[in-house]
C-alpha positions as CSV (number, residue, x, y, z in Angstrom):
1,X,89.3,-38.9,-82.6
2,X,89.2,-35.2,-84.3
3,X,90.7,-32.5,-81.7
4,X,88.4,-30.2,-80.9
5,X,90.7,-27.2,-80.5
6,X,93.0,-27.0,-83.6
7,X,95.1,-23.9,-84.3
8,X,93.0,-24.2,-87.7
9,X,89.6,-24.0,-85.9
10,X,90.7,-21.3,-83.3
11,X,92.1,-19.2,-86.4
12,X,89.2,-19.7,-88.5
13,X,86.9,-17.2,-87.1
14,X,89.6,-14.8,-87.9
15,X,90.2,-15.6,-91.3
16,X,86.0,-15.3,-92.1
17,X,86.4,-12.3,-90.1
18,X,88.7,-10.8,-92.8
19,X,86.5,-12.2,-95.4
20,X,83.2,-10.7,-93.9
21,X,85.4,-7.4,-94.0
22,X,85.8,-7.7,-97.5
23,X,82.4,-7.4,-97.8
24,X,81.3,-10.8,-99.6
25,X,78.9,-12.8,-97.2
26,X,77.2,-9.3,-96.2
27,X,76.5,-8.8,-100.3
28,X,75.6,-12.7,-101.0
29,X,73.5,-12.4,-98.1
30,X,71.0,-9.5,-100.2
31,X,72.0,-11.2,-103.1
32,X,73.1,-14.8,-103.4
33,X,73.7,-14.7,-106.6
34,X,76.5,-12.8,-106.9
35,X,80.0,-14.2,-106.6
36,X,82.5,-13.7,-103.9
37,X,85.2,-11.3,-104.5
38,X,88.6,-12.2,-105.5
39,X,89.9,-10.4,-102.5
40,X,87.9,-12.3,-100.1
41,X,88.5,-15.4,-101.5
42,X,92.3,-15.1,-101.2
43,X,92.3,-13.3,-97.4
44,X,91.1,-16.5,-96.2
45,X,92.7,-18.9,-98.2
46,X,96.5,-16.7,-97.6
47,X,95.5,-17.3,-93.3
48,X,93.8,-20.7,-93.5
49,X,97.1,-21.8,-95.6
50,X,99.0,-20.6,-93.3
51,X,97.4,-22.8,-90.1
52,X,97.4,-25.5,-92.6
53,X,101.4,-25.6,-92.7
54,X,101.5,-25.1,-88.9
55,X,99.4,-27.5,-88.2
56,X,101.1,-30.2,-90.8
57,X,103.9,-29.1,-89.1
58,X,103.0,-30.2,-85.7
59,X,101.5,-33.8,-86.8
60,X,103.8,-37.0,-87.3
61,X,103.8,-38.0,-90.9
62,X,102.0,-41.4,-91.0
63,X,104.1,-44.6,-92.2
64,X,103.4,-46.3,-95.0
65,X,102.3,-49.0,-93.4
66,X,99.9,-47.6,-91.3
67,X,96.2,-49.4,-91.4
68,X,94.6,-46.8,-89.5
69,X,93.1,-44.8,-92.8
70,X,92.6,-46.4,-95.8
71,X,94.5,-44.8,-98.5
72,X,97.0,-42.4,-96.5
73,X,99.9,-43.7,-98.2
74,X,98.0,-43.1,-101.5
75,X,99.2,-40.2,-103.8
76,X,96.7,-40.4,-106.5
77,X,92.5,-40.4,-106.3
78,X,92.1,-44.0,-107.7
79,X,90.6,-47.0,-105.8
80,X,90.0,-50.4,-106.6
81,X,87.0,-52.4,-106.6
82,X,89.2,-54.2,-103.5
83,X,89.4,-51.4,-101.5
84,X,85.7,-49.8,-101.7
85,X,84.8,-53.8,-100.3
86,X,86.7,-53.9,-97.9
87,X,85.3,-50.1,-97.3
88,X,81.6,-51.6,-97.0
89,X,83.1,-54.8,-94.9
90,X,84.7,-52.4,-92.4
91,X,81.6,-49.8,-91.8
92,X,78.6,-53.0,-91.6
93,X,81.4,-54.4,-89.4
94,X,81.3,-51.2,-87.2
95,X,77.5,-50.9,-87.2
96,X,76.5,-54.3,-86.2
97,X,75.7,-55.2,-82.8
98,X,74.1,-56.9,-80.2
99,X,69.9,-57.1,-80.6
100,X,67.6,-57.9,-77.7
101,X,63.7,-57.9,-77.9
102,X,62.0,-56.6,-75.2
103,X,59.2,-58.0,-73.3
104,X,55.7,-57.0,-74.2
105,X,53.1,-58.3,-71.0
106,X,49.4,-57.9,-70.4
107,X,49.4,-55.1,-67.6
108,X,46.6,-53.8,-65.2
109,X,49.0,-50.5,-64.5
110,X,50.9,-48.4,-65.3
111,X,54.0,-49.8,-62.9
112,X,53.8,-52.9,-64.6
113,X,54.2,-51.7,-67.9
114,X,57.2,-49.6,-66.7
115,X,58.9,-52.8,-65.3
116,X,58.5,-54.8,-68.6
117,X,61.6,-55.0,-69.9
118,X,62.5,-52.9,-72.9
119,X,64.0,-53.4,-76.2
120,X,67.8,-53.2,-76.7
121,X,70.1,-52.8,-79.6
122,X,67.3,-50.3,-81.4
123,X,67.5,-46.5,-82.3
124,X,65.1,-44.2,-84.1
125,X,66.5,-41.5,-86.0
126,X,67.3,-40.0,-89.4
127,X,71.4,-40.5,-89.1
128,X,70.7,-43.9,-88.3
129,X,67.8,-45.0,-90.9
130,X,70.3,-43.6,-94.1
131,X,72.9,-45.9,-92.0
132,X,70.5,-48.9,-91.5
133,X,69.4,-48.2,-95.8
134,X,73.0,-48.0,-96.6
135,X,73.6,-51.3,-94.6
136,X,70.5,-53.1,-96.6
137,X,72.2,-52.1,-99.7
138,X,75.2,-52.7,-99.5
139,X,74.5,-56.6,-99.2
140,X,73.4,-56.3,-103.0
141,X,77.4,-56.1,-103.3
142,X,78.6,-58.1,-100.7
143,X,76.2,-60.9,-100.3
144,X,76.7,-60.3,-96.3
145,X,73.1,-62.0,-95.2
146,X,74.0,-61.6,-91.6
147,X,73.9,-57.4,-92.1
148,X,70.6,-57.9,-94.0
149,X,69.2,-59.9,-91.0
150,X,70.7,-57.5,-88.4
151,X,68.2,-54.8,-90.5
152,X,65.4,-57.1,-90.6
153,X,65.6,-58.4,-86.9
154,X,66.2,-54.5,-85.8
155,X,63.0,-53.1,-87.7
156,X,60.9,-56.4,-86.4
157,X,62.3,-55.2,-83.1
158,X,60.8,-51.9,-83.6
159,X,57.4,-53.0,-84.7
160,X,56.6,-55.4,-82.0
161,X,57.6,-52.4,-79.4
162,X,55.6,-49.9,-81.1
163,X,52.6,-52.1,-81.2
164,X,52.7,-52.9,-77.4
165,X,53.5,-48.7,-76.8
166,X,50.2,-48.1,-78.4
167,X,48.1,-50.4,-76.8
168,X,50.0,-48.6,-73.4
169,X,48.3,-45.1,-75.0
170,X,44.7,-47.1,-75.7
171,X,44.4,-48.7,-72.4
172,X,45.8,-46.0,-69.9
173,X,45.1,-42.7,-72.2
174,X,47.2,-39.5,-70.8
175,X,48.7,-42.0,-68.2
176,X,50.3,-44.5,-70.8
177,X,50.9,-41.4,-73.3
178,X,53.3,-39.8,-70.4
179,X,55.0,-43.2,-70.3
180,X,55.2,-43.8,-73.8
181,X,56.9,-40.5,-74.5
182,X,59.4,-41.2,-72.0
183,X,62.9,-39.5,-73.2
184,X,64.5,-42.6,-72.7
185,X,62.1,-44.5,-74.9
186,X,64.4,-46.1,-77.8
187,X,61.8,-45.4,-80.6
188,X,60.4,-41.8,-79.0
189,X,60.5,-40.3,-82.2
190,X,57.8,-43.1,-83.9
191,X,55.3,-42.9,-80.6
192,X,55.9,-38.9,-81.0
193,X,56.2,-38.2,-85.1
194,X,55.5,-34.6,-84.9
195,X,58.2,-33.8,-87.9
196,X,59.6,-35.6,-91.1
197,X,63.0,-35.9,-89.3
198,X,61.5,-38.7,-86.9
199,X,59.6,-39.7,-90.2
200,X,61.0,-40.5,-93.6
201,X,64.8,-41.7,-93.3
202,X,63.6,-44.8,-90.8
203,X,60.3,-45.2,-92.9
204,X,62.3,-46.1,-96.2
205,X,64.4,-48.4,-94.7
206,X,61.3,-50.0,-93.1
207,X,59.8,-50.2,-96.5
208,X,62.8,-51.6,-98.5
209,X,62.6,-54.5,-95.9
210,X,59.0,-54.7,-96.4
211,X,59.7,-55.1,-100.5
212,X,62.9,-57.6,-99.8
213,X,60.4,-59.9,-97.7
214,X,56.7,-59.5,-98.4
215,X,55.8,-62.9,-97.4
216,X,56.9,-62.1,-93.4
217,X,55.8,-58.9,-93.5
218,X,53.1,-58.7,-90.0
219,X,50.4,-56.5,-89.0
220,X,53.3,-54.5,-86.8
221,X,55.3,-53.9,-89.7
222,X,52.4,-52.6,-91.8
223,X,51.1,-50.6,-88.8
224,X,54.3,-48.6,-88.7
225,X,54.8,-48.1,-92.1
226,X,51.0,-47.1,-92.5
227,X,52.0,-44.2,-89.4
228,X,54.6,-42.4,-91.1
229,X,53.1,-42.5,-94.6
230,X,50.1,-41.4,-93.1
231,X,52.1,-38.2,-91.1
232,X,54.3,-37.1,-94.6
233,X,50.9,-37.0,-97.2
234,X,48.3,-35.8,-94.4
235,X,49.8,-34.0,-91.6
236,X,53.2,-32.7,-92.1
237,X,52.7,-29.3,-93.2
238,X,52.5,-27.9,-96.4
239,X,52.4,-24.7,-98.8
240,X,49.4,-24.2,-100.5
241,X,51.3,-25.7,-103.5
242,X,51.8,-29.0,-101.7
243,X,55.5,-28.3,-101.0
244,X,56.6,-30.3,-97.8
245,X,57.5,-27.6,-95.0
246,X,58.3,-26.9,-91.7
247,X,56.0,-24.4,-90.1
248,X,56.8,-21.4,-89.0
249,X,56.4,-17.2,-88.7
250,X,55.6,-15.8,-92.1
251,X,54.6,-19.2,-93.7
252,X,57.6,-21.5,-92.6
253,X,60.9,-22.3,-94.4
254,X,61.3,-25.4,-96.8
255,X,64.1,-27.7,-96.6
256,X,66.0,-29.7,-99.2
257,X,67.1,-31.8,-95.8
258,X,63.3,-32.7,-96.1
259,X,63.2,-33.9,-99.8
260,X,64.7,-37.3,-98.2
261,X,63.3,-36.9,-95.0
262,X,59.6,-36.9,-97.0
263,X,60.3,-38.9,-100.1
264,X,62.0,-41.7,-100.4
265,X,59.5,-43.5,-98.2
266,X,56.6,-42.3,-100.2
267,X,58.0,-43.7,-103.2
268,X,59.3,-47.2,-102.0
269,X,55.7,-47.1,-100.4
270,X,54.1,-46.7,-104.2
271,X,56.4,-49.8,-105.3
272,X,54.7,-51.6,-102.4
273,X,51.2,-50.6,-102.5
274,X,50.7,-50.2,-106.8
275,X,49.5,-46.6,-106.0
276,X,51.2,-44.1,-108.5
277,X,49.8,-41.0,-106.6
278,X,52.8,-41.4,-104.5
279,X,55.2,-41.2,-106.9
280,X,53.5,-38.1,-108.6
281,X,53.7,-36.7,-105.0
282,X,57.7,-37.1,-104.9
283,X,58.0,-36.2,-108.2
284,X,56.0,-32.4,-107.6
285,X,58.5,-32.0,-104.0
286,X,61.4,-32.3,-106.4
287,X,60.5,-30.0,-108.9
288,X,59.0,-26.9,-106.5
289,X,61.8,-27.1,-104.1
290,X,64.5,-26.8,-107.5
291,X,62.1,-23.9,-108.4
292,X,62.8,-22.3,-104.7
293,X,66.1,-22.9,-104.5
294,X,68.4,-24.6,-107.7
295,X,71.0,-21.5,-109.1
296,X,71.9,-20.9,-112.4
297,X,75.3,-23.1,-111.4
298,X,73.1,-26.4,-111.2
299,X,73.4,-25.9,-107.4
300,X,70.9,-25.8,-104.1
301,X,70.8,-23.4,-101.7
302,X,70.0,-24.5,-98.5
303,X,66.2,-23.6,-97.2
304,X,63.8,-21.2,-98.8
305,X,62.0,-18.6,-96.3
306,X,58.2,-18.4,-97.5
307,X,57.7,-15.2,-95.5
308,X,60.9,-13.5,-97.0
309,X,60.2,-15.3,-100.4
310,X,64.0,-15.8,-100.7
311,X,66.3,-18.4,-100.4
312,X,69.3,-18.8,-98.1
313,X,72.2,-17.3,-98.7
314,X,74.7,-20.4,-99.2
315,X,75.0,-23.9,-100.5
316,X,75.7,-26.7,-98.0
317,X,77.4,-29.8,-98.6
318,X,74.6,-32.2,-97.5
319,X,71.5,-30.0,-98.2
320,X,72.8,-30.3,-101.8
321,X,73.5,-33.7,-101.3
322,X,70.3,-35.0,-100.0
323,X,68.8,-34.1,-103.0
324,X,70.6,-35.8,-105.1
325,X,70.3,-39.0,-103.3
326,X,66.6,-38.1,-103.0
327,X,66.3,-37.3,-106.9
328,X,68.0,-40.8,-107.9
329,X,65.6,-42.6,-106.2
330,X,63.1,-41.2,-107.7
331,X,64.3,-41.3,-111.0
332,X,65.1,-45.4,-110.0
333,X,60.7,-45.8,-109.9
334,X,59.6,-43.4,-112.3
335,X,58.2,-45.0,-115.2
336,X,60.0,-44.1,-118.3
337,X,56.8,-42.6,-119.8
338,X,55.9,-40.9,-116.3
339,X,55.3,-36.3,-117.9
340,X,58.1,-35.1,-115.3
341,X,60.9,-37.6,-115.8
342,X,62.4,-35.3,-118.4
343,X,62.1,-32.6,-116.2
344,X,64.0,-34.4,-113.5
345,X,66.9,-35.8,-114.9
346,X,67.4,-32.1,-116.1
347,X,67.5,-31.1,-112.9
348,X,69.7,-33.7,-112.1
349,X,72.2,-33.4,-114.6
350,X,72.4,-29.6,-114.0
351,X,73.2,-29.8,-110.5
352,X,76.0,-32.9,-111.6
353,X,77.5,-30.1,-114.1
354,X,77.3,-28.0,-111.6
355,X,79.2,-29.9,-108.5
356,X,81.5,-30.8,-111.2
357,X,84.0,-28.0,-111.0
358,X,84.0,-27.5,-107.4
359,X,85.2,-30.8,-107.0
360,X,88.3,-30.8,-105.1
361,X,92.2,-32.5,-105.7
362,X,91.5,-34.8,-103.6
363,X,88.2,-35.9,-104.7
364,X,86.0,-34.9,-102.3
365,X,83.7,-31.7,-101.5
366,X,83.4,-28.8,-99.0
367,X,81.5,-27.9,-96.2
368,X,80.0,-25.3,-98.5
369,X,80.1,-26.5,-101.9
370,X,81.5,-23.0,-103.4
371,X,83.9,-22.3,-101.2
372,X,87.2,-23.7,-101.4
373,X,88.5,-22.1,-97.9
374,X,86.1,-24.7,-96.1
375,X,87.0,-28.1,-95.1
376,X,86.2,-31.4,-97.4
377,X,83.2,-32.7,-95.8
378,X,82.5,-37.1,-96.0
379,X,78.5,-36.8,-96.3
380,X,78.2,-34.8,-99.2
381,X,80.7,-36.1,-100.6
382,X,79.1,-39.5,-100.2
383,X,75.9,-38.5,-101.4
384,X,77.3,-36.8,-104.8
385,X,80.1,-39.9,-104.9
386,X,76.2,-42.3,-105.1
387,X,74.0,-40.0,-107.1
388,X,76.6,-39.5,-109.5
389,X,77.3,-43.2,-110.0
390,X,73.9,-44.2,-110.2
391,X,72.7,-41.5,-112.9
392,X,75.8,-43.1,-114.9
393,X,74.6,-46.9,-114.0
394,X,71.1,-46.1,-115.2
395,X,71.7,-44.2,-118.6
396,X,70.8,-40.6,-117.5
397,X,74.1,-39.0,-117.7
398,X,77.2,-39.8,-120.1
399,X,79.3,-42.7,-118.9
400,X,82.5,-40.2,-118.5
401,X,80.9,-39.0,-115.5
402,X,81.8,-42.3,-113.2
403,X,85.4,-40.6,-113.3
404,X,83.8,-38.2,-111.0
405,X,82.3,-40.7,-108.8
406,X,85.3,-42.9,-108.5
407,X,87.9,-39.5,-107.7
408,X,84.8,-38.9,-104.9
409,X,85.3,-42.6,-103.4
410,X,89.1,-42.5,-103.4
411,X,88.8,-39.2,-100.8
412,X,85.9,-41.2,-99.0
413,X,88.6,-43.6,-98.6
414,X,90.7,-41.6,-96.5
415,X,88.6,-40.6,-94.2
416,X,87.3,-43.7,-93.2
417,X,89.8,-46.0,-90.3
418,X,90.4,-49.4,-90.7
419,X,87.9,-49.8,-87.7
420,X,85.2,-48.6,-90.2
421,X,84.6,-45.2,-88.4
422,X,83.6,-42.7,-90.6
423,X,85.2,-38.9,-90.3
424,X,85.0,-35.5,-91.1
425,X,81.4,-35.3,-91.0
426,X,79.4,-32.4,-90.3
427,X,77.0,-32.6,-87.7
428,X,72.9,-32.1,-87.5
429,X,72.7,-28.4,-89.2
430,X,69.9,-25.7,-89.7
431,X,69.3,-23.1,-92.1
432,X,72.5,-20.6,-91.6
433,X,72.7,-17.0,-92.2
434,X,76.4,-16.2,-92.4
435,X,79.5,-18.2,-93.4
436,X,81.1,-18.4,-90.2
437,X,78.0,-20.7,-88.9
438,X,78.9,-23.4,-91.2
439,X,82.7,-23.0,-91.4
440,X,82.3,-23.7,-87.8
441,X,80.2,-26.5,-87.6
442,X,81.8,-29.1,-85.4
443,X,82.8,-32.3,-87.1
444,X,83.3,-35.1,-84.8
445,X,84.6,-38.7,-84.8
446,X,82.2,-41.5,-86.2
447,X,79.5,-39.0,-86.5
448,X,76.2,-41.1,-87.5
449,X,75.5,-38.7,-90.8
450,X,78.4,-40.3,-92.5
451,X,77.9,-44.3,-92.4
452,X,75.0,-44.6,-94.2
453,X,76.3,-42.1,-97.0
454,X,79.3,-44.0,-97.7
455,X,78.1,-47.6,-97.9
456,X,75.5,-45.9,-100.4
457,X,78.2,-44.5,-102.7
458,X,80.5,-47.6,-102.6
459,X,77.7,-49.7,-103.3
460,X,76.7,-48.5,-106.4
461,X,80.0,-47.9,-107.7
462,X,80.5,-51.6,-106.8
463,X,76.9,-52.2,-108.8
464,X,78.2,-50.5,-111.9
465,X,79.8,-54.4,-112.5
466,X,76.9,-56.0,-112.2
C-alpha cells in the first residue's frame, strides 16, 4: 500500500512552486508550445532529488529474495518471456472472483422487484472493461480458459440483468426508472449511458466476446451491444465535424480519454456486423482529434477547448496513451487499401518517435510525459509498452522499436506484487490547467486504471512469438 503522506508528496507543492516562479507553466499555459526553461527544470529536479535521498534514506533496502515486486533485485531493464507470464498469471489471478446471477421474476410491483435478488460478482465501468479486454486477451498467450469464461459468464451476467431492468422501466415507467437507477445498481452506468465513459470501454469487451462466440451470442447480448453503439454514433455529442465531444459552455472540450471510450467498440462492432461505415467513423475521430491536439514532438495534449479553440496546456501520461492503444486497434481492422491508413500509421509512428526520448532509465514513463521531475506512471506506460509492440508485430514500424517496448515491460515489472496488484497508477483525471494538478494526482494501491493496461502490453509482447 502507497503512503499517502510522503515527505516527497508534502514537498512537491513546493518544488512546482519554485518552478511556477520561474515562470514556465504560466508561459506554456499561453503558449504550449514552447519549452520549459532550463532554470525551471533544474529548481525542481535540485528539491525533488533531494526528498528522493531522504526518503530512500528512511526505507529498508529490499532483500534479494524478496517476492513482493517482481524485479526489485533487478539492475538492468530486461525481462524474460518467463517473467512477463508469470506477470499475466499473477494480475488474471488477482481479478478473478466469485460470479452469482441474480434472480430475474415476473413482478406485479415495484416491492417485488426490489426483493429479487440481484446480480453479484459484476461491475460497469471504464477501469474495469480495459481490465476485463486485457483479461480476454491475455488468454491468446496463456491458454487460461477459465479467465476467458470468467469474461464470458460476467458479460452474460450483465445482459440477462439489463434485460429484466428494462422490462422494470417498460412495465412501471417513472416508478421502475427510479429503481432502476438506484446508486447501488451494479450496472447503473448501462441503464443510465448518458456519456462515453459508461459507454465504450465495457462495450468492446462485450463485442470481442460476441466475435470469440457468435454461435451463443442471445438476444440480451445483442440488446446491449446494440445500446451503447447506438449512444456513441447517435447521441453522444458531437462537433459539427463529427468529432466525439463532451458538451459544454462555448462548444464543449474534446478528449483523447474519449478516442477509446468511443472507438474501439465501434470498430470491433464493424468486424461483427460487415458494416465499414464504422470503421470510417473511427478512422475520422483519430485524425481530427491529432489535428486538435498532436505537437510537432509526435505528442498529445490532453483535451482541446472548442470555445477557446486551443488545446490544453500539457501532455498526460494516459491521455497520450489511450490513443495509442486506440490507434492500434484501429490500424488492426483497417483494410490495407482503406484512403486514411497511411495517414494513421503516420500519426502513429510520430507520436512513437516522439515518446521515444522521454523514455526514462528505468523504462517506464511520467505522469506528464515531458517532464522528468514527475513520477513514472504504470498506465501509460502500459499503453505505450502495447501500442509500441503491436505497431512492431504488425509491420508498421521498424522491428528495432520492440527494444522500446521490452525496456517499458521490465519497469511494468516492478511495479506490479507478486499478489498481481498493480501500482503507481494515476487515478480518474480531467482536463488540468496547471502542473501542480497533475503532479499531484494521487496514485493509490491496485488502482483499477492499471490492470487492464498491463495484461495488454505483456500480451502482445508475448504475441510477438507467435
Amino acid at each position: 500500500m502507497r503512503k499517502t503522506n510522503t515527505l516527497q508528496e508534502l514537498i512537491l507543492p513546493v518544488a512546482l512552486g519554485v518552478a511556477i516562479a520561474a515562470g514556465s507553466p504560466l508561459v506554456r499555459a499561453q503558449n504550449p508550445a514552447q519549452p520549459d526553461s532550463d532554470a525551471t527544470k533544474a529548481a525542481g529536479a535540485r528539491i525533488l532529488a533531494q526528498v528522493n535521498s531522504q526518503e530512500s534514506q528512511s526505507k529498508p533496502t529490499p532483500a534479494a529474495n524478496d517476492a513482493s515486486m517482481e524485479g526489485a533485485a533487478r539492475s538492468s531493464t530486461s525481462i524474460t518471456d518467463a517473467e512477463i507470464r508469470n506477470i499475466i498469471n499473477r494480475i488474471v489471478k488477482h481479478n478473478l472472483h466469485a460470479l452469482a446471477d441474480g434472480e430475474y421474476p415476473a413482478v406485479t410491483n415495484i416491492a417485488q422487484a426490489k426483493a429479487a435478488k440481484a446480480p453479484e460478482g459484476i461491475a460497469w465501468n471504464y477501469p474495469w472493461g480495459v481490465a476485463l479486454y486485457g483479461i480476454l486477451r491475455s488468454t491468446g498467450a496463456t491458454g487460461d480458459k477459465d479467465a476467458e469464461k470468467f469474461v464470458v459468464e460476467h458479460d452474460k451476467i450483465c445482459a440477462r440483468y439489463y434485460q429484466w431492468l428494462a422490462g422494470i422501466e417498460k412495465q412501471f415507467g417513472d416508478e421502475g426508472k427510479a429503481f432502476t437507477h438506484e446508486r447501488s445498481n451494479k450496472i447503473r452506468g448501462l441503464i443510465t449511458l448518458g456519456n462515453l465513459d459508461s459507454c465504450g470501454s465495457m462495450g468492446n469487451q462485450i463485442v470481442e466476446v460476441m466475435l470469440r462466440h457468435r454461435d451463443e451470442v442471445t438476444p440480451a447480448d445483442k440488446a446491449v451491444a446494440e445500446r451503447i453503439v447506438n449512444w456513441v454514433t447517435e447521441k453522444q455529442y458531437r462537433l459539427p465535424d463529427g468529432t466525439l465531444a463532451r458538451p459544454g459552455h462555448g462548444g464543449g472540450t474534446v478528449w483523447p480519454d474519449d478516442l477509446y471510450m468511443g472507438c474501439p467498440v465501434i470498430i470491433r462492432w464493424s468486424k461483427y456486423t460487415g458494416d465499414k461505415k464504422y470503421l470510417d467513423d473511427a478512422a475520422n475521430q483519430m485524425i481530427h482529434q491529432a489535428e486538435l491536439e498532436q505537437d510537432t514532438d509526435g505528442l498529445f495534449f490532453h483535451g482541446y477547448n472548442v470555445g477557446e479553440k486551443k488545446h490544453s496546456p500539457f501532455k498526460w501520461g494516459r491521455g497520450d496513451g489511450w490513443v495509442t492503444v486506440s490507434l492500434v486497434e484501429l490500424l488492426s481492422e483497417l483494410p490495407e487499401n482503406h484512403p486514411q491508413r497511411a495517414k494513421l500509421i503516420a500519426i502513429l509512428k510520430k507520436q512513437i518517435d516522439g515518446l521515444k526520448p522521454l523514455q526514462a532509465p528505468s523504462g517506464m514513463w511520467r505522469q506528464v510525459l515531458d517532464h522528468p521531475e514527475l513520477w513514472e506512471e504504470t498506465s501509460c506506460t502500459a499503453m505505450f509498452t502495447y501500442g509500441i509492440a503491436r505497431a512492431v508485430n504488425r509491420g508498421w514500424i521498424d522491428p528495432s522499436y520492440m527494444a522500446m517496448a521490452r525496456k517499458g515491460m521490465a519497469g511494468l515489472a516492478k511495479h506490479v506484487t507478486a499478489e498481481g496488484v498493480v501500482n503507481d497508477t494515476c487515478i480518474g483525471t480531467n482536463i488540468g490547467q496547471t502542473l501542480e494538478f497533475y503532479a499531484k494526482r494521487e496514485r493509490p494501491s491496485d488502482d483499477m486504471h492499471g490492470r487492464g493496461p498491463v495484461l495488454l502490453a505483456a500480451t502482445e509482447l508475448l504475441m510477438a512469438k507467435k
